[in-house]
mmCIF file as Biopython writes it, N, C-alpha, C and O atoms, coordinates in Angstrom:
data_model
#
loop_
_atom_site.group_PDB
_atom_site.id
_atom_site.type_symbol
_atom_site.label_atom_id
_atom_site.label_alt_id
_atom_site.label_comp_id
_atom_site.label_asym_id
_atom_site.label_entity_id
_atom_site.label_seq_id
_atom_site.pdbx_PDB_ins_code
_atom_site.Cartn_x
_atom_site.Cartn_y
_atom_site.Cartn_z
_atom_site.occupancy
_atom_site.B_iso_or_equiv
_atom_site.auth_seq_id
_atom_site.auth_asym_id
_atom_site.pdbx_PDB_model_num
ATOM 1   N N  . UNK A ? 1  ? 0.941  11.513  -2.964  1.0 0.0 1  A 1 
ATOM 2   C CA . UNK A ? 1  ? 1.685  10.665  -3.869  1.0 0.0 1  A 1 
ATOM 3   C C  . UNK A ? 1  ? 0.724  9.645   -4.476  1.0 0.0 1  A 1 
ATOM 4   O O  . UNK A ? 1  ? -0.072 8.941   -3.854  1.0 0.0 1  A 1 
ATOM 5   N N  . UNK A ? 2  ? 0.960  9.687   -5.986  1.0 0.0 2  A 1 
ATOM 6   C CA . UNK A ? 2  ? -0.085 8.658   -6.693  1.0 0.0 2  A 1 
ATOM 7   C C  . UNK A ? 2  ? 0.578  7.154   -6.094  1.0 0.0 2  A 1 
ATOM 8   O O  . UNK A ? 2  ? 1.645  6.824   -5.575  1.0 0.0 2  A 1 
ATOM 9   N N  . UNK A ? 3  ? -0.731 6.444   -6.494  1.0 0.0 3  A 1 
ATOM 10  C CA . UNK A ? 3  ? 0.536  5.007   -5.797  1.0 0.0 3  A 1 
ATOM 11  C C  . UNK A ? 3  ? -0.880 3.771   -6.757  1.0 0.0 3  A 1 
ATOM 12  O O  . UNK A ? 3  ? -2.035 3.984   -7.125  1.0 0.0 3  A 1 
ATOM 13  N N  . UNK A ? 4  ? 0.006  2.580   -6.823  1.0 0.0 4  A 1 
ATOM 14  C CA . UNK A ? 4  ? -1.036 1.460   -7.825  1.0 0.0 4  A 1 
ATOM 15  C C  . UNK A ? 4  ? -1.459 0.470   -6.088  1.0 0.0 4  A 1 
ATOM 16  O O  . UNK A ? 4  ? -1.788 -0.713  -6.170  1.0 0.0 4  A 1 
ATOM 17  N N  . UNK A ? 5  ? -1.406 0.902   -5.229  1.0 0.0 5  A 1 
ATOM 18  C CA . UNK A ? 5  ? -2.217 -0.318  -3.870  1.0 0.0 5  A 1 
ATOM 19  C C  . UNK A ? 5  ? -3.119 -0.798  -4.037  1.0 0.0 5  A 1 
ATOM 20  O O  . UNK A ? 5  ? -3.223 -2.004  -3.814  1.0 0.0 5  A 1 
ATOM 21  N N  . UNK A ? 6  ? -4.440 0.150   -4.631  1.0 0.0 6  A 1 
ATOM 22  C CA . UNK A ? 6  ? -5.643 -0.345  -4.827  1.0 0.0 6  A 1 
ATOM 23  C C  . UNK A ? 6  ? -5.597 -1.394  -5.879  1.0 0.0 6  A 1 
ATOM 24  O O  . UNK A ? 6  ? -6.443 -2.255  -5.638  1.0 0.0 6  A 1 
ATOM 25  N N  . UNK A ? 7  ? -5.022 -1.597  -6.789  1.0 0.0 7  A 1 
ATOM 26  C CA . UNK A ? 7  ? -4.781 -2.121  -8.188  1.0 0.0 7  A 1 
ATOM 27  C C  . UNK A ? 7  ? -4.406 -3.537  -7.612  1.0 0.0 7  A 1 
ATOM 28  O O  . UNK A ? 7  ? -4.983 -4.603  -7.399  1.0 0.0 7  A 1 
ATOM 29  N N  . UNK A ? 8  ? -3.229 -3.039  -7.477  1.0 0.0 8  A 1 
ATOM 30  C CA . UNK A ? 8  ? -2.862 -4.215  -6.718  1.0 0.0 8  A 1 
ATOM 31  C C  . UNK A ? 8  ? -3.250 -5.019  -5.596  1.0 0.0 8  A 1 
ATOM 32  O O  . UNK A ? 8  ? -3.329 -6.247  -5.603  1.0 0.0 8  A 1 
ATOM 33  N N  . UNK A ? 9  ? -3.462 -4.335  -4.732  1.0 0.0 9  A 1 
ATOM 34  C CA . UNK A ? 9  ? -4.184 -5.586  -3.991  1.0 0.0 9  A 1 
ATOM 35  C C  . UNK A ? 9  ? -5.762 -5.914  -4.217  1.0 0.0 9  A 1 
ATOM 36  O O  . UNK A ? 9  ? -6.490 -6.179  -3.260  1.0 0.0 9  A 1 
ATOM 37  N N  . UNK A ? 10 ? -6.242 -5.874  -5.582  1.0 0.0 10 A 1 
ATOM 38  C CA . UNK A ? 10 ? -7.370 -5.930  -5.920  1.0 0.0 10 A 1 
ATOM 39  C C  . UNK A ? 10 ? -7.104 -6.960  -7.078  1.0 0.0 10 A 1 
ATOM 40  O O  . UNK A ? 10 ? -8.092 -7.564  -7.495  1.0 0.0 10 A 1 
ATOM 41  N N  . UNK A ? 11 ? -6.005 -7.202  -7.585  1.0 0.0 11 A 1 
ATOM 42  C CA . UNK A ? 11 ? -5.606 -8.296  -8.151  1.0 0.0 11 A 1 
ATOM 43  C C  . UNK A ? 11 ? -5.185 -9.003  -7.572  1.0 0.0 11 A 1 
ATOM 44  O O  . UNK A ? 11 ? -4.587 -9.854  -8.231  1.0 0.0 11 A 1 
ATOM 45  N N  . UNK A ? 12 ? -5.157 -9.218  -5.937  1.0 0.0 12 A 1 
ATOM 46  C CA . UNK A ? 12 ? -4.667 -10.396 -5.254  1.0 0.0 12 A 1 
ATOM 47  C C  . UNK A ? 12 ? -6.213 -10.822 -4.807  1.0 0.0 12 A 1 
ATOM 48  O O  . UNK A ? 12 ? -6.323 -11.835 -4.115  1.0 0.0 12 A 1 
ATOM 49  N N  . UNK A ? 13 ? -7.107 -10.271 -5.084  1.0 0.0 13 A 1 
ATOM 50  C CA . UNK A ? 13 ? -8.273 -10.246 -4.018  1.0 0.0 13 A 1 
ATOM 51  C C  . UNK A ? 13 ? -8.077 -10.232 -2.625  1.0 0.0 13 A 1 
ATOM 52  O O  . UNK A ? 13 ? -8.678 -11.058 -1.937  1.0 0.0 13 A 1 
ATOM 53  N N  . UNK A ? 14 ? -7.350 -9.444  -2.134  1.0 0.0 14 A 1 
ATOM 54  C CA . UNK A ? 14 ? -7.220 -8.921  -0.817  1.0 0.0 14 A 1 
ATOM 55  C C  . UNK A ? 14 ? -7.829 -7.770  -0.304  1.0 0.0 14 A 1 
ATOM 56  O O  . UNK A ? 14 ? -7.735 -6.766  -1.009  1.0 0.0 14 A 1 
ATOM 57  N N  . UNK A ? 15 ? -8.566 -7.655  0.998   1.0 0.0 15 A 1 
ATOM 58  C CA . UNK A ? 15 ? -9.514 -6.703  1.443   1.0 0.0 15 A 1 
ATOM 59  C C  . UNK A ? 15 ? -8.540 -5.986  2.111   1.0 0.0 15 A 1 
ATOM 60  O O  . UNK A ? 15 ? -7.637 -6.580  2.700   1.0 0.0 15 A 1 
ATOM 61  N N  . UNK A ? 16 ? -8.652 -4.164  2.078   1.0 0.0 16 A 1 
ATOM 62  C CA . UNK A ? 16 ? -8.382 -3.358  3.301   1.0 0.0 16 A 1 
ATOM 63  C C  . UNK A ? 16 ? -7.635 -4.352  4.286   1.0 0.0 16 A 1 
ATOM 64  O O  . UNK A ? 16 ? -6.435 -4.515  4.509   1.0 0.0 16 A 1 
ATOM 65  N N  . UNK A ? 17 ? -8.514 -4.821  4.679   1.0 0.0 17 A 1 
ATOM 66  C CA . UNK A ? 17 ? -8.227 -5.696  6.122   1.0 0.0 17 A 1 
ATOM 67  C C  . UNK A ? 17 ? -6.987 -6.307  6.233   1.0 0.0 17 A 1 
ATOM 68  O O  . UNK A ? 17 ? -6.015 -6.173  6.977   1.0 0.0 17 A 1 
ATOM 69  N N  . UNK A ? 18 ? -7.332 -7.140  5.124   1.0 0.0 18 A 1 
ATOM 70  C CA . UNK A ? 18 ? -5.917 -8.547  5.042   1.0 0.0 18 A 1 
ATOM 71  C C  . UNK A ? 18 ? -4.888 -7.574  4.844   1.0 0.0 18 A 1 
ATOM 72  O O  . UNK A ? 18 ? -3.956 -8.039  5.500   1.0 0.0 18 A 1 
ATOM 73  N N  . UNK A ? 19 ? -4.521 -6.571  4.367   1.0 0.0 19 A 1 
ATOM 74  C CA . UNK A ? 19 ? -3.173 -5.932  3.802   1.0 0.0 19 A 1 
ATOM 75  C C  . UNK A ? 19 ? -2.617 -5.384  5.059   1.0 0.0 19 A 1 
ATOM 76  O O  . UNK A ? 19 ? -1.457 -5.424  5.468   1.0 0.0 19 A 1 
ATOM 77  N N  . UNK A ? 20 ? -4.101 -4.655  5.805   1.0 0.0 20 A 1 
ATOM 78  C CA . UNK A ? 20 ? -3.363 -3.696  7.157   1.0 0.0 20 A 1 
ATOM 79  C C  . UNK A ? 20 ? -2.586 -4.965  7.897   1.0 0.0 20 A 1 
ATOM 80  O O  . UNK A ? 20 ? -1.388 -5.022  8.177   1.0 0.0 20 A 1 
ATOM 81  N N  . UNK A ? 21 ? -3.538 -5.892  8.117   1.0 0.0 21 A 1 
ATOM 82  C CA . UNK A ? 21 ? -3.007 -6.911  8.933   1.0 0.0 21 A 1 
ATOM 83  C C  . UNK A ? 21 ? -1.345 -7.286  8.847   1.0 0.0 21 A 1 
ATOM 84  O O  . UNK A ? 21 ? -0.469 -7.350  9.710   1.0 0.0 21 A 1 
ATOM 85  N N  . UNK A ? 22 ? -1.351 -7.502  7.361   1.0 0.0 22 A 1 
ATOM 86  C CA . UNK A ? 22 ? 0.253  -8.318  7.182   1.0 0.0 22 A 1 
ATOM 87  C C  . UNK A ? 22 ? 0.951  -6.724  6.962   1.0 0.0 22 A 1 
ATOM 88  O O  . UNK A ? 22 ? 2.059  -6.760  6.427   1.0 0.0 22 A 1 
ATOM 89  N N  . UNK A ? 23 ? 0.625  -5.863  7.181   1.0 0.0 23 A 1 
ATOM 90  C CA . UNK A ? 23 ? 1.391  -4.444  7.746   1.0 0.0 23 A 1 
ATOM 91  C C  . UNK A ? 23 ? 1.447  -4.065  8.711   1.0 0.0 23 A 1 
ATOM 92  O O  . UNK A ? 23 ? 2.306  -3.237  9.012   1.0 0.0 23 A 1 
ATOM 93  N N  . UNK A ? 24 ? 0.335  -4.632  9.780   1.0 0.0 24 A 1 
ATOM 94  C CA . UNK A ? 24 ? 0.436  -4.164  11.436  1.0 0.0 24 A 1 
ATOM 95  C C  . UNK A ? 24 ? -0.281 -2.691  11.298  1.0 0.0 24 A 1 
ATOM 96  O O  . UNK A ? 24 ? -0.264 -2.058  12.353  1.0 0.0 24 A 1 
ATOM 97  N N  . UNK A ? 25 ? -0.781 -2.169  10.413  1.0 0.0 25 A 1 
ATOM 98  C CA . UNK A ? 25 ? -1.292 -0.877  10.693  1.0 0.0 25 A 1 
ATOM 99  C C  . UNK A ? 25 ? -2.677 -0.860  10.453  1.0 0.0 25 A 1 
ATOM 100 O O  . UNK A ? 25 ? -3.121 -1.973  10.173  1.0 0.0 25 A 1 
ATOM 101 N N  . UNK A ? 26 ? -3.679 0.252   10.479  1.0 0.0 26 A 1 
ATOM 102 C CA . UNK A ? 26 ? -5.075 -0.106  10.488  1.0 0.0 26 A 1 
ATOM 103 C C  . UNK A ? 26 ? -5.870 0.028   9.066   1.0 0.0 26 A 1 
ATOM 104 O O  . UNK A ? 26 ? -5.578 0.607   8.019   1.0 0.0 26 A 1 
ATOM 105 N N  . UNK A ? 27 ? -6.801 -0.615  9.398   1.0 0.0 27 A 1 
ATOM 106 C CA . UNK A ? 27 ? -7.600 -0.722  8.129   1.0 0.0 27 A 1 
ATOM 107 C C  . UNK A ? 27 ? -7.858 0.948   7.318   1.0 0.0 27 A 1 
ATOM 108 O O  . UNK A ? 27 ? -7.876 1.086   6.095   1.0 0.0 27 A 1 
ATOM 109 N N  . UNK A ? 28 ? -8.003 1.863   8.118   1.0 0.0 28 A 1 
ATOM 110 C CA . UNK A ? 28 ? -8.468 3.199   7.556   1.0 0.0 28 A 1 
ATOM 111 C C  . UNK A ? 28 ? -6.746 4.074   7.289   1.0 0.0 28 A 1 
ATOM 112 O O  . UNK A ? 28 ? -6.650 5.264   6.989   1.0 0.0 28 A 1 
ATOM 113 N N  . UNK A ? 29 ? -5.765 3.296   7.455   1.0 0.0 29 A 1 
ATOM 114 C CA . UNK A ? 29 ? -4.449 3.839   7.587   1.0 0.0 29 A 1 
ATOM 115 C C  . UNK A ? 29 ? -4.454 3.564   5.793   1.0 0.0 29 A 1 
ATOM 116 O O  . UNK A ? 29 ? -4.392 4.455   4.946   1.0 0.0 29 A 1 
ATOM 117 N N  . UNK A ? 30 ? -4.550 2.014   5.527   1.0 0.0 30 A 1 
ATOM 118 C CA . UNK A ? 30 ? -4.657 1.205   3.924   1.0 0.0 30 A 1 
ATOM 119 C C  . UNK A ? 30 ? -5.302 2.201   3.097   1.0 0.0 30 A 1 
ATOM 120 O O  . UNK A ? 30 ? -4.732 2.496   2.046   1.0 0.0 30 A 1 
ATOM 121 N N  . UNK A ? 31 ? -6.659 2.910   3.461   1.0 0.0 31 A 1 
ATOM 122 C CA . UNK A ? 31 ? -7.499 3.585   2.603   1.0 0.0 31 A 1 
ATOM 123 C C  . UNK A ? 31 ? -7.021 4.625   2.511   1.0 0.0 31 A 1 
ATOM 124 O O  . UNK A ? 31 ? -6.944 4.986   1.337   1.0 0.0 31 A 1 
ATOM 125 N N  . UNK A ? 32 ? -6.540 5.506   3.408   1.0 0.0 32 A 1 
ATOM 126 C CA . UNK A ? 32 ? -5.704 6.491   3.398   1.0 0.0 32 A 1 
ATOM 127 C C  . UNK A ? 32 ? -4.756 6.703   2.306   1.0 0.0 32 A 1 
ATOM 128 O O  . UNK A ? 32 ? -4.911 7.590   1.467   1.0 0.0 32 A 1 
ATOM 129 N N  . UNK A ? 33 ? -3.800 5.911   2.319   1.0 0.0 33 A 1 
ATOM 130 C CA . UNK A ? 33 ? -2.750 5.472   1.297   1.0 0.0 33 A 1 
ATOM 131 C C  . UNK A ? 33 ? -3.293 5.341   0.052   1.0 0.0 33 A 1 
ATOM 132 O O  . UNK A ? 33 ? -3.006 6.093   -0.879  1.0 0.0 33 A 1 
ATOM 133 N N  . UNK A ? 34 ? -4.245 4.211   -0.038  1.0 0.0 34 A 1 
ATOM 134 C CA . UNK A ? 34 ? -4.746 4.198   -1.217  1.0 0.0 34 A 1 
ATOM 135 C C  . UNK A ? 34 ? -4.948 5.261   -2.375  1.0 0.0 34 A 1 
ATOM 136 O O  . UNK A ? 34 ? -4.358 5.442   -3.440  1.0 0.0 34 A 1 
ATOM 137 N N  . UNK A ? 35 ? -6.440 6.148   -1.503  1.0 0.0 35 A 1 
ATOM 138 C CA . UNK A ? 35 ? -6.735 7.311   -1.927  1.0 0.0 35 A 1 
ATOM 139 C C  . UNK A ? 35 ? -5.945 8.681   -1.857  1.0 0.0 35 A 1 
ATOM 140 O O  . UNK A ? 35 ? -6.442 9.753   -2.201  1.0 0.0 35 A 1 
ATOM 141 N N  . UNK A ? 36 ? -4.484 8.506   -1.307  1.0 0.0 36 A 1 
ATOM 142 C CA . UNK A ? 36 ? -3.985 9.599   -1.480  1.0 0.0 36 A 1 
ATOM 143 C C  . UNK A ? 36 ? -3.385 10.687  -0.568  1.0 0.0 36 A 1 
ATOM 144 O O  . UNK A ? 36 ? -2.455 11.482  -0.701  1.0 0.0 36 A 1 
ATOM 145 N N  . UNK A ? 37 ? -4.296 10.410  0.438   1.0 0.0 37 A 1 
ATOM 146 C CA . UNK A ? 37 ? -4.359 11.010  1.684   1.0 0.0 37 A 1 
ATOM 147 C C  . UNK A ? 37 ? -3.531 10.746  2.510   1.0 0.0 37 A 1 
ATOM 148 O O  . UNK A ? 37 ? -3.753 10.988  3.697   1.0 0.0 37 A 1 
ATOM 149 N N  . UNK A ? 38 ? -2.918 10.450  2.291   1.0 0.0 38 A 1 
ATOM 150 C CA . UNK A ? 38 ? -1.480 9.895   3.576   1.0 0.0 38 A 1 
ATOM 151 C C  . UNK A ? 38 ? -0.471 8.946   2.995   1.0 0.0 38 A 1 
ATOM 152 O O  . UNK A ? 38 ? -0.634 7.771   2.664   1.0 0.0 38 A 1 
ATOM 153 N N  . UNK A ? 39 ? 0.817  9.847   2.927   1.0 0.0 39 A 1 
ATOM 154 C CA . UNK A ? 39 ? 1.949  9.406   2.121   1.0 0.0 39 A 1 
ATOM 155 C C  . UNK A ? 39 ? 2.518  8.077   3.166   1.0 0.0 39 A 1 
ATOM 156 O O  . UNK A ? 39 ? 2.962  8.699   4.131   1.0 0.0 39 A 1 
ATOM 157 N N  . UNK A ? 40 ? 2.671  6.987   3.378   1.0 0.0 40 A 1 
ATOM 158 C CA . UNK A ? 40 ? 3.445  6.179   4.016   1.0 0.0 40 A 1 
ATOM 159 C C  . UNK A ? 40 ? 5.098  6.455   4.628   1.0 0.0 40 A 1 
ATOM 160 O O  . UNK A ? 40 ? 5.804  7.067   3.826   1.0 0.0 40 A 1 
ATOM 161 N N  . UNK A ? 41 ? 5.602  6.165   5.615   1.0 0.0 41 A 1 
ATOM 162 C CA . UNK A ? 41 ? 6.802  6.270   5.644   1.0 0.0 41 A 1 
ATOM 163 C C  . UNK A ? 41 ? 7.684  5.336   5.050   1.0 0.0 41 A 1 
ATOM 164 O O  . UNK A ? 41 ? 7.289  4.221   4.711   1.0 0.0 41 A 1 
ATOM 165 N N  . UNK A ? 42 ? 8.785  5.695   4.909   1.0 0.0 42 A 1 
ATOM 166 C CA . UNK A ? 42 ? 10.153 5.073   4.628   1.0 0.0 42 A 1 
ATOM 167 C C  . UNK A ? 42 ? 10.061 3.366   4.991   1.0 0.0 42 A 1 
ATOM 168 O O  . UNK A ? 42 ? 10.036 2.353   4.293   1.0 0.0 42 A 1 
ATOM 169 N N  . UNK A ? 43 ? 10.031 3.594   6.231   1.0 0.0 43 A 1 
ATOM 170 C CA . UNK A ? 43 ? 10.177 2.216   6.417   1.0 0.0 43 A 1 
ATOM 171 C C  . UNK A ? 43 ? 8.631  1.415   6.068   1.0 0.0 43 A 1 
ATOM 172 O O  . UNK A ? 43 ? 8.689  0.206   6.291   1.0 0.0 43 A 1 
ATOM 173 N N  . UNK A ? 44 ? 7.460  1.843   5.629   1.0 0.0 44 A 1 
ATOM 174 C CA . UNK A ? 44 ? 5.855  1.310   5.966   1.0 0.0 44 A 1 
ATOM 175 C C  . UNK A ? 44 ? 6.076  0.732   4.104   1.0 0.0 44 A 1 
ATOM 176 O O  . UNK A ? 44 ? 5.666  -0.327  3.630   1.0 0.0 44 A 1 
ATOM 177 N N  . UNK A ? 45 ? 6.839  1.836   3.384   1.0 0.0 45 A 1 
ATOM 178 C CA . UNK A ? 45 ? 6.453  1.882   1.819   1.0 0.0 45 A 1 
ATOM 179 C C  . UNK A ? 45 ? 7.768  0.407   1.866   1.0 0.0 45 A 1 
ATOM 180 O O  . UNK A ? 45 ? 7.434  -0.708  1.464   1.0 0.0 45 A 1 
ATOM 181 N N  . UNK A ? 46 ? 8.855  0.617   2.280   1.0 0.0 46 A 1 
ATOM 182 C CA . UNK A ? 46 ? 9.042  -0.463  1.953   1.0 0.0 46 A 1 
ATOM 183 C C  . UNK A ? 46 ? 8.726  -1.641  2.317   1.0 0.0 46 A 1 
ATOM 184 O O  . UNK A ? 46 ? 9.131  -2.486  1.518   1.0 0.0 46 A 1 
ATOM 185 N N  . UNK A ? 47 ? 8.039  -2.146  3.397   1.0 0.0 47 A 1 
ATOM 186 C CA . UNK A ? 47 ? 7.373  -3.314  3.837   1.0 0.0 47 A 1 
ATOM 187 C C  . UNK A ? 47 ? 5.669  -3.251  3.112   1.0 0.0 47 A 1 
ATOM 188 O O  . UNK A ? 47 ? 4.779  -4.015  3.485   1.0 0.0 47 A 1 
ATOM 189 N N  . UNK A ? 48 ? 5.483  -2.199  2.048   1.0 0.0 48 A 1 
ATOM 190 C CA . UNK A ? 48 ? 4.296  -2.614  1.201   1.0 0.0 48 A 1 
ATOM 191 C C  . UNK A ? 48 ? 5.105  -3.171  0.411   1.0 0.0 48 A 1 
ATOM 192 O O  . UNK A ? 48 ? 5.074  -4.390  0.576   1.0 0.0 48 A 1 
ATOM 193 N N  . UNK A ? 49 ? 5.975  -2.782  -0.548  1.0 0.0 49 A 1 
ATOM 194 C CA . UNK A ? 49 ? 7.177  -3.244  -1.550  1.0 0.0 49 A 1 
ATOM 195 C C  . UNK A ? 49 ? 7.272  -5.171  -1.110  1.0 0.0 49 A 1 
ATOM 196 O O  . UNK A ? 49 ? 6.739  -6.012  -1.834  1.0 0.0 49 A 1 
ATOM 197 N N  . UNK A ? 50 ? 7.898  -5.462  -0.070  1.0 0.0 50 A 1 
ATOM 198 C CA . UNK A ? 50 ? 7.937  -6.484  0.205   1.0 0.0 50 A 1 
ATOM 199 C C  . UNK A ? 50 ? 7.017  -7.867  0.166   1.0 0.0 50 A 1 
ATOM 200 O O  . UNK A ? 50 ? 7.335  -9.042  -0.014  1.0 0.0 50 A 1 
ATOM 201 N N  . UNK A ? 51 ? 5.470  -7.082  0.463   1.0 0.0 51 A 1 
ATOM 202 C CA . UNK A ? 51 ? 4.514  -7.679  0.719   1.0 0.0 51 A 1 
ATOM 203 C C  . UNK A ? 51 ? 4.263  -8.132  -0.832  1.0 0.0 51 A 1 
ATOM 204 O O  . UNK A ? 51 ? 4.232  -9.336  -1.087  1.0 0.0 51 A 1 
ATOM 205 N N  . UNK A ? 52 ? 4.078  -7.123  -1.908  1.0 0.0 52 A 1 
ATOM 206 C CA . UNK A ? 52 ? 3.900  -7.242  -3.216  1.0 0.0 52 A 1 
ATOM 207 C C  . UNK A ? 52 ? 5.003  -8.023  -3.628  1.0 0.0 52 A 1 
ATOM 208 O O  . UNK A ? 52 ? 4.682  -8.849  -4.483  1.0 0.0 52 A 1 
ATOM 209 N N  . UNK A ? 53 ? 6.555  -8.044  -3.211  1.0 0.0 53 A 1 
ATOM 210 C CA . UNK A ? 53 ? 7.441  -8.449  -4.288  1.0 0.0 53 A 1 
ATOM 211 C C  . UNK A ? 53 ? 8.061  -8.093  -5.131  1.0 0.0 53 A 1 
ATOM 212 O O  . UNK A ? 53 ? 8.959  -8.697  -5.717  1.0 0.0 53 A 1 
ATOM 213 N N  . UNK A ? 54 ? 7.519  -6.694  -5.365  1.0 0.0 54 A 1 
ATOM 214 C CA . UNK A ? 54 ? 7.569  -5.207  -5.999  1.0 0.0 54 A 1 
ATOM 215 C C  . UNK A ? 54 ? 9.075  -4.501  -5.084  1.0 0.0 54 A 1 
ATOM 216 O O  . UNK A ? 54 ? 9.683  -4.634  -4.022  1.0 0.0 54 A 1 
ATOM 217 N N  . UNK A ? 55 ? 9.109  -3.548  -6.615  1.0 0.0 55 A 1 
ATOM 218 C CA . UNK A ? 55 ? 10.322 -2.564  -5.701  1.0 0.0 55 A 1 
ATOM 219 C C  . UNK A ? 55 ? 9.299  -1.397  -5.628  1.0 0.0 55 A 1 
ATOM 220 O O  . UNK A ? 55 ? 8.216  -1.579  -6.185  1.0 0.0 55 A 1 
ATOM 221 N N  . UNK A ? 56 ? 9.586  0.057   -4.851  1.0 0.0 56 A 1 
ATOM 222 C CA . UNK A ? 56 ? 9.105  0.822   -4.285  1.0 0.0 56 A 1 
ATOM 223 C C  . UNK A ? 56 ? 8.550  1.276   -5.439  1.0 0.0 56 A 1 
ATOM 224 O O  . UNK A ? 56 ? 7.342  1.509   -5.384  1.0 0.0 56 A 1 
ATOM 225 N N  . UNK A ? 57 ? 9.165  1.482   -6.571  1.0 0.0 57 A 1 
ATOM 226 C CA . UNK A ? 57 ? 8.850  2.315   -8.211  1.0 0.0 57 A 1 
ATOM 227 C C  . UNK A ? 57 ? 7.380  1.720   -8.501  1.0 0.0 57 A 1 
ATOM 228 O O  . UNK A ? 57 ? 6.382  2.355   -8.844  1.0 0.0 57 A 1 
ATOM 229 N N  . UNK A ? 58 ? 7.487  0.544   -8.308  1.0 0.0 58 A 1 
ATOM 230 C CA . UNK A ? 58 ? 6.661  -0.073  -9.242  1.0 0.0 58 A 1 
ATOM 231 C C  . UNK A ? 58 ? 4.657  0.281   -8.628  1.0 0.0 58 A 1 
ATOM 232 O O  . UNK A ? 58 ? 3.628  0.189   -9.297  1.0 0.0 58 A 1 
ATOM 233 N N  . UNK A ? 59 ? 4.891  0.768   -6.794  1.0 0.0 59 A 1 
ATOM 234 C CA . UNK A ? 59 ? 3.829  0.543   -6.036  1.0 0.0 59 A 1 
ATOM 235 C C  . UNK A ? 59 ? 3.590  2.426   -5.949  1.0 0.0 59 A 1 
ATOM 236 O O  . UNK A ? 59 ? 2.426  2.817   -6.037  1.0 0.0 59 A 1 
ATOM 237 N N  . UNK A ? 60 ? 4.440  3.231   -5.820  1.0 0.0 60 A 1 
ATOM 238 C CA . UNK A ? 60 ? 4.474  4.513   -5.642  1.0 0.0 60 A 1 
ATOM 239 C C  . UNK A ? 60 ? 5.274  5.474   -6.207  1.0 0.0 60 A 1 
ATOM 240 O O  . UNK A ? 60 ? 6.439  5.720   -5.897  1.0 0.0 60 A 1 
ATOM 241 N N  . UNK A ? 61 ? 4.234  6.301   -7.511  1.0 0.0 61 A 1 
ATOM 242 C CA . UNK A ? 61 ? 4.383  7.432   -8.776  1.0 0.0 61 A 1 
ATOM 243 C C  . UNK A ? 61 ? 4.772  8.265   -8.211  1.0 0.0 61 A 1 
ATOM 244 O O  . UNK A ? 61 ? 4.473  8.649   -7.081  1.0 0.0 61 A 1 
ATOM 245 N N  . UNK A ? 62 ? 5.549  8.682   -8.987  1.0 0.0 62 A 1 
ATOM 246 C CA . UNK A ? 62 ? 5.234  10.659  -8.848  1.0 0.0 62 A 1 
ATOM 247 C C  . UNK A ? 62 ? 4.355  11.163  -9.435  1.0 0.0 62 A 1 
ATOM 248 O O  . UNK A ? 62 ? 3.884  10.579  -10.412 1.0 0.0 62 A 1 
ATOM 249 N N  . UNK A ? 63 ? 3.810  12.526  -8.985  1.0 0.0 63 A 1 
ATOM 250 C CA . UNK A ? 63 ? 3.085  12.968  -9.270  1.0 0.0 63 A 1 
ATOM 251 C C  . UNK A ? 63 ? 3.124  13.627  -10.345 1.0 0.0 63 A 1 
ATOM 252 O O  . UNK A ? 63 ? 2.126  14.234  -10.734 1.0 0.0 63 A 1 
#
């Protein structure tokens, strides 16, 4: 699943790090997502949603 994470948390200036953190999951879990490689769950996509302020549309495309 395409998704804007990198975008976005690159306009917060937030590292990998800081994002896994205020998600509880790991730094290589973030890159994962990022690049593509690992769709988030239900409940993970909406506590990225939250973190941004964003609704789910706005953080994760279809393909």
């Amino acid at each position: 699943m395409n998704n804007r994470l990198k975008i976005l948390r690159a306009e917060r200036d937030w590292s990998q790090q800081h994002l896994a953190d205020a998600l509880g999951v790991s730094r290589q879990s973030v890159n994962a997502i990022e690049t593509g490689r690992f769709d988030p769950s239900l409940p993970l996509a909406f506590r990225i949603a939250d973190i941004f302020e964003l609704p789910i549309e706005a953080i994760f495309l279809r393909d």
